[in-house]
N, C-alpha and C positions, 0 to 999 in steps of 0.2 A: 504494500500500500504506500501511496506516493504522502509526503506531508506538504503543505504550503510553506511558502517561505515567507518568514517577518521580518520586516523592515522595521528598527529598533535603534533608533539615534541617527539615521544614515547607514549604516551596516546592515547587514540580512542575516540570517542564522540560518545554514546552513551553505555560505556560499560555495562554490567550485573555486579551484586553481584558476583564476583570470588569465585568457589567454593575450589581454592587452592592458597589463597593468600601468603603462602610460598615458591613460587616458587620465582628463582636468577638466575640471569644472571650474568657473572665473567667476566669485558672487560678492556681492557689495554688502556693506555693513551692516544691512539687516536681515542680510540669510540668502537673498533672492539672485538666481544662478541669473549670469548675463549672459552667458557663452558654455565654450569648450574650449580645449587645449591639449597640446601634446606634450609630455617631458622627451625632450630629445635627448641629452646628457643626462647626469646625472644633479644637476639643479640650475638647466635648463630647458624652460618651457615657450613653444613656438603657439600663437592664436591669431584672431584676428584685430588690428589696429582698432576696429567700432567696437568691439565687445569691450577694450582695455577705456574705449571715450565712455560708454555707456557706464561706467565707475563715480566718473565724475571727474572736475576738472582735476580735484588732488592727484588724480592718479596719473594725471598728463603734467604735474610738476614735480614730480620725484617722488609722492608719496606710493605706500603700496599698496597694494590689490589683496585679496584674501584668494588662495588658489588652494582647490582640494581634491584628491585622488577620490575617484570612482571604482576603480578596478583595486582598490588593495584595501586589505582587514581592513575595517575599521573605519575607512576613510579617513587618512590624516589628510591636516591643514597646514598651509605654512603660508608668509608672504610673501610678494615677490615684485618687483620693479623693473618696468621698461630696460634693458641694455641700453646704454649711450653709441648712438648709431645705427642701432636698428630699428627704427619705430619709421614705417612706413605708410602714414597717414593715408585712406582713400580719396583718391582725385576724383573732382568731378564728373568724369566719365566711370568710375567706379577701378579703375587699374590700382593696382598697391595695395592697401590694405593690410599690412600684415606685422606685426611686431613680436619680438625677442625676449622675452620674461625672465631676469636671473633672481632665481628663488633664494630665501634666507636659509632656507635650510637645504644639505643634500643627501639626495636618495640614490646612494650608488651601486646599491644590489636592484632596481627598478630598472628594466630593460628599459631601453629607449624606442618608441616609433619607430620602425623599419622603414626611413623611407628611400624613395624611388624613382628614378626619369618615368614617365608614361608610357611612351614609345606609340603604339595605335591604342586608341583612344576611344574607339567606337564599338558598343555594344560588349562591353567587360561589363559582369556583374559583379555590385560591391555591396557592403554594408556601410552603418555608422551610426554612432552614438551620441546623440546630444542632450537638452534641458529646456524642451519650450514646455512652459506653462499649460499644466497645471503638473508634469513631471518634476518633483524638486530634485528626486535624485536619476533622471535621464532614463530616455528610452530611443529604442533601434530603431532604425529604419532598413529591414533586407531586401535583397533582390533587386536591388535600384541598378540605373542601366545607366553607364556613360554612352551619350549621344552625338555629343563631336562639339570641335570649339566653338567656342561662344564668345560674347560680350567683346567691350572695345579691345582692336588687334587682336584679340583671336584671346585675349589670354585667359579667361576662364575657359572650364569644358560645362558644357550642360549636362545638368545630371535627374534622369526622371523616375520618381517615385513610381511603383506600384499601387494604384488605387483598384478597391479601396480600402484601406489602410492608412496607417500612419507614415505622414510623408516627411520630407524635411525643410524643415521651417523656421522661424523665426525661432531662436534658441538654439542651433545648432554650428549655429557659427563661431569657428576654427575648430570645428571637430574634422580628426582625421575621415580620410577615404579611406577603405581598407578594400582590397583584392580580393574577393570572395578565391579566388584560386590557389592565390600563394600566398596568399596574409598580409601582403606588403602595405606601406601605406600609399597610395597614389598622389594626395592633395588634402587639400583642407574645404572643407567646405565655408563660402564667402557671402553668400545670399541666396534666396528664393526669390523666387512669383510669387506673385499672393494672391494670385488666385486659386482658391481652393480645390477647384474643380480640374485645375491642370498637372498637378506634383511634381512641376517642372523646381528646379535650383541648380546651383553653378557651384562649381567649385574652382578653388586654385592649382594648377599643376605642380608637381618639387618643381621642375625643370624653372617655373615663374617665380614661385618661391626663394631658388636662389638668384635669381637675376637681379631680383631686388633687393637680396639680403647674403650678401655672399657669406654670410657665418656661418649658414644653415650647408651650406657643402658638405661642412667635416661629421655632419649627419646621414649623409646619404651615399647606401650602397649599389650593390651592383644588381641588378634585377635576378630575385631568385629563376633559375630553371625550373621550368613545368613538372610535374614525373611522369617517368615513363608513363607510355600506355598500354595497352595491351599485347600480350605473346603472341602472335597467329602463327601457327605451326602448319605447313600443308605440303602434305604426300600426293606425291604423284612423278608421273612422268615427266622431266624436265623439259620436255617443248609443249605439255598437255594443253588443252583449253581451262580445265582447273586455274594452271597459271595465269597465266592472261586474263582470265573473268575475274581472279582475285585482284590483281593489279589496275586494271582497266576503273574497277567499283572503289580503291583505293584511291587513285587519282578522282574521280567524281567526286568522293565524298570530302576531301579535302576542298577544294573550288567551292564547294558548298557549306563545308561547316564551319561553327566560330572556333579558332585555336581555343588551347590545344589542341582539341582533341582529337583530330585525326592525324596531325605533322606528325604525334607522335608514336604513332605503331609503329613495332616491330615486329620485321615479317623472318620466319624458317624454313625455309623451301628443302625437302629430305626427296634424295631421287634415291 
């Protein structure tokens, strides 16, 4: 028999191992989440520039922000302050956005965000985790679909909810993208539509990310590899038609399907 799980200060009894303990929550001095966040380093946190205004002006003159783990026991809290040099204000075309959080305290057993160059862009399924209201402590949004660049010069990517469901929204901003495939992070999420009826939002790409903030580099690795996929083992006569209808349906299905999953068969031809 299954038990429910309670939620008990911010913590839950009964949590699992968090497969993305770097996820942040950004909340102002009376509890109420503005945003999200990632800890890249071990006490630094990357989000977005409007969630850090949404503070208030203190927090755009050196004072600190309250920033708290989702994904670890307990949820601790610690404070934390814009980096000098990275606070990339959004332009009125909506481009930049994006500022560098060094934490008062550091978590350096807490993996950091895996993140990632994009590479193709279109129709990758992802998750992600934010805090819009009435969620104090954050809810998912799965199965959401990168749909290809967006917004001024290209540099968001559109990204669209699954309806009907929970889409992403106002509150999720600078939560990571995650790679439903390889876990990676892809971007951050920057804004929505608001219209409800569309679950259309944007996100920021690494690749954008560090163009505006080149610290964020010594964050980002090499795109994990796929895995394998499947053995196909097939006996026959080496010139047979077997062969060839294998091969021939191989090639089709590739042309037609989304990576990985057919680049990566492996084939056994036994004569």
């Amino acid at each position: 028999m299954s038990h429910p799980v309670r939620e008990l200060n911010g913590s839950a009894e009964g949590r699992a191992g968090d497969p993305e303990p770097w996820r942040v929550c950004l909340v102002n001095s009376s509890g109420r989440a503005l945003g999200a966040g990632m800890l890249l380093g071990e006490s630094t946190v990357l989000t977005c520039a409007h969630v850090v205004q949404a503070a208030g002006e203190e927090a755009l003159s050196g004072a600190r922000v309250l920033v708290r783990f989702v994904g670890l026991d307990g949820m601790p809290e610690t404070l934390a302050a814009v980096r000098p040099g990275c606070w990339v204000p959004p332009s009125d075309d909506g481009r930049g956005d994006i500022a560098l959080l060094d934490l008062t305290e550091a978590f350096p057993h807490v993996p950091g965000a895996p993140l990632v160059r994009l590479g193709a862009v279109r129709d990758r399924v992802v998750h992600t985790y934010g805090f819009p209201a009435p969620h104090r402590y954050g809810v998912w949004v799965n199965n959401a679909e990168l749909a290809g660049p967006a917004g001024a010069a290209g540099e968001w990517i559109q990204l669209n909810s699954p309806l009907p469901g929970e889409r992403v929204r106002r509150g999720f901003s600078g939560a990571g993208v995650i790679d439903k495939a390889t876990g990676a992070v892809l971007g951050m999420v920057v804004t929505e539509y608001t219209d409800e009826r569309a679950g259309l939002a944007y996100l920021i790409p690494v690749e954008v990310i560090v163009r505006h903030v080149p610290d964020v580099a010594r964050w980002v690795g090499e795109p994990p590899r796929p895995s394998a996929g499947p053995l196909i083992v097939v006996i026959g006569d080496r010139d047979s038609a077997v062969r060839e209808g294998f091969l021939a349906q191989v090639r089709r299905e590739r042309r037609v399907s989304r990576p990985p999953l057919m680049s990566t068969i492996q084939a056994v031809f036994l004569w």
